[in-house]
N, C-alpha and C positions, 0 to 999 in steps of 0.2 A: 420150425418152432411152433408148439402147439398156443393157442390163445388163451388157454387156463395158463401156460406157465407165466404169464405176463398177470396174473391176477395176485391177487395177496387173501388169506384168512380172514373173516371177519368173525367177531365176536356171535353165537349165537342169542340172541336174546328172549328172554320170555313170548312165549305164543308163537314162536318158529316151530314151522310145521315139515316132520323130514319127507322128503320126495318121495313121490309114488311110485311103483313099479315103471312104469312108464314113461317118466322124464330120467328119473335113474337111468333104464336103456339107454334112453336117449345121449346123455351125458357117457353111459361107456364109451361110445364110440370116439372119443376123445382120449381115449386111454387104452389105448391097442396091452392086447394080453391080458388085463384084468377083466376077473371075473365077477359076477353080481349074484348076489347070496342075499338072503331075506332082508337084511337087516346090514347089511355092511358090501365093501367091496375088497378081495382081497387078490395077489399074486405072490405067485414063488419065482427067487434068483435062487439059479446056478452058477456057483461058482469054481475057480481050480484048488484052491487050500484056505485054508481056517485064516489068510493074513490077507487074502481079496476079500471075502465075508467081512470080514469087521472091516476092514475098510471104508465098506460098501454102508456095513450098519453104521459106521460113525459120520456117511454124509448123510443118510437118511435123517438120523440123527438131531444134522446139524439144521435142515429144511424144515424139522419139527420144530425146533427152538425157536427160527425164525420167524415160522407160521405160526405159530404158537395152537397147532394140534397137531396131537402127538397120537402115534400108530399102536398097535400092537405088534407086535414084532416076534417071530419064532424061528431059532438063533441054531442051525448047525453046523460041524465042521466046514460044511462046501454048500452053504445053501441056509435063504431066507425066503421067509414068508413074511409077507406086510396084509396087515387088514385095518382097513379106515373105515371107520364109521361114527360119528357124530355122537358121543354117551350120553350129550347133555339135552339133547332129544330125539335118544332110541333110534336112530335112523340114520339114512342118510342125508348129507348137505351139500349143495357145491366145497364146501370148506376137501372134503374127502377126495373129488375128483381134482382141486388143485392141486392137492398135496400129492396125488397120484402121478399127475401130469408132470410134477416138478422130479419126485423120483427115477420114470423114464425116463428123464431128461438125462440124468447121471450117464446111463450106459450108452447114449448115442454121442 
Protein backbone atom coordinates (compact mmCIF):
# COMPACT_ATOMS: atom_id res chain seq x y z
CA UNK A 1 0.00 0.00 0.00
CA UNK A 2 1.28 3.12 -1.24
CA UNK A 3 1.37 6.29 1.43
CA UNK A 4 -0.57 8.72 -0.88
CA UNK A 5 -3.36 6.26 -0.94
CA UNK A 6 -3.85 6.80 2.87
CA UNK A 7 -4.06 10.69 1.96
CA UNK A 8 -7.41 12.57 0.94
CA UNK A 9 -7.61 15.82 -1.69
CA UNK A 10 -7.50 19.05 -0.35
CA UNK A 11 -8.95 22.05 -1.54
CA UNK A 12 -6.62 24.14 -3.48
CA UNK A 13 -6.72 27.60 -2.25
CA UNK A 14 -5.57 31.08 -3.48
CA UNK A 15 -1.61 31.54 -3.76
CA UNK A 16 -0.96 27.69 -4.22
CA UNK A 17 1.97 27.35 -6.15
CA UNK A 18 1.99 23.93 -8.65
CA UNK A 19 5.22 21.78 -8.06
CA UNK A 20 8.25 22.29 -9.90
CA UNK A 21 9.79 19.84 -12.17
CA UNK A 22 11.65 18.44 -9.65
CA UNK A 23 9.42 17.62 -6.57
CA UNK A 24 6.79 16.49 -9.45
CA UNK A 25 9.72 13.70 -10.28
CA UNK A 26 10.15 13.34 -7.20
CA UNK A 27 6.36 12.45 -6.39
CA UNK A 28 6.33 10.14 -9.57
CA UNK A 29 8.02 7.74 -8.08
CA UNK A 30 5.13 6.94 -6.02
CA UNK A 31 3.08 6.18 -8.98
CA UNK A 32 4.89 3.52 -10.89
CA UNK A 33 3.76 3.79 -14.76
CA UNK A 34 2.76 7.25 -14.87
CA UNK A 35 4.23 9.53 -16.82
CA UNK A 36 5.20 13.50 -16.19
CA UNK A 37 4.31 15.88 -18.97
CA UNK A 38 4.74 19.79 -18.61
CA UNK A 39 2.06 20.56 -16.87
CA UNK A 40 0.16 17.34 -15.86
CA UNK A 41 0.73 13.56 -15.16
CA UNK A 42 -1.00 11.11 -17.29
CA UNK A 43 -1.23 7.02 -18.02
CA UNK A 44 -3.00 4.51 -20.30
CA UNK A 45 -5.04 1.11 -19.14
CA UNK A 46 -5.38 -1.89 -21.25
CA UNK A 47 -8.03 -3.53 -21.15
CA UNK A 48 -9.94 -7.11 -22.80
CA UNK A 49 -13.60 -5.45 -23.96
CA UNK A 50 -15.55 -2.21 -23.80
CA UNK A 51 -17.40 -3.83 -20.33
CA UNK A 52 -13.61 -4.05 -18.16
CA UNK A 53 -13.03 -0.19 -19.56
CA UNK A 54 -16.08 1.37 -18.12
CA UNK A 55 -15.91 -0.70 -15.33
CA UNK A 56 -12.65 0.52 -14.71
CA UNK A 57 -13.74 4.22 -15.87
CA UNK A 58 -16.75 4.00 -13.31
CA UNK A 59 -14.27 3.27 -10.36
CA UNK A 60 -11.95 5.87 -11.41
CA UNK A 61 -14.87 7.77 -11.59
CA UNK A 62 -16.05 6.95 -8.20
CA UNK A 63 -12.29 8.05 -6.44
CA UNK A 64 -13.06 11.43 -8.36
CA UNK A 65 -16.30 12.16 -6.60
CA UNK A 66 -14.78 11.10 -3.52
CA UNK A 67 -11.63 13.31 -3.84
CA UNK A 68 -13.39 15.74 -5.32
CA UNK A 69 -10.75 16.21 -8.35
CA UNK A 70 -11.72 14.94 -11.08
CA UNK A 71 -9.31 13.50 -14.24
CA UNK A 72 -9.50 13.91 -17.70
CA UNK A 73 -10.22 10.74 -19.10
CA UNK A 74 -9.96 9.36 -22.81
CA UNK A 75 -12.53 6.49 -23.15
CA UNK A 76 -11.88 3.59 -25.83
CA UNK A 77 -13.20 0.23 -26.75
CA UNK A 78 -10.33 -1.71 -24.75
CA UNK A 79 -8.32 1.16 -23.20
CA UNK A 80 -8.14 4.47 -21.01
CA UNK A 81 -6.01 7.31 -20.71
CA UNK A 82 -6.19 9.29 -17.29
CA UNK A 83 -4.39 12.82 -17.01
CA UNK A 84 -4.33 14.71 -13.53
CA UNK A 85 -3.49 17.86 -13.29
CA UNK A 86 -4.58 20.69 -10.89
CA UNK A 87 -6.67 23.42 -13.59
CA UNK A 88 -7.19 25.65 -10.67
CA UNK A 89 -3.51 26.33 -10.72
CA UNK A 90 -2.12 25.32 -14.11
CA UNK A 91 0.01 22.68 -12.74
CA UNK A 92 0.65 20.13 -10.73
CA UNK A 93 -0.45 19.39 -6.95
CA UNK A 94 -0.13 16.50 -4.48
CA UNK A 95 -3.95 16.47 -4.95
CA UNK A 96 -2.98 14.59 -8.74
CA UNK A 97 -0.35 12.11 -7.44
CA UNK A 98 -3.08 10.99 -4.83
CA UNK A 99 -5.52 10.53 -6.95
CA UNK A 100 -3.02 8.58 -9.21
CA UNK A 101 -1.82 6.46 -6.35
CA UNK A 102 -5.54 5.54 -5.48
CA UNK A 103 -6.28 4.66 -9.26
CA UNK A 104 -3.27 1.99 -9.23
CA UNK A 105 -4.52 0.87 -6.34
CA UNK A 106 -7.79 -0.47 -8.45
CA UNK A 107 -5.70 -3.00 -10.62
CA UNK A 108 -3.58 -4.57 -7.90
Amino acid sequence: MNELTQKHCRACEGGTQPMDQTEAQKMLEQVPGWELLEKSIEKSFKFDDFYQTIAFVNAVAWIANQEDHHPDLLVGYNKCRITYSTHAIGGLSENDFISAAKVNELLQ
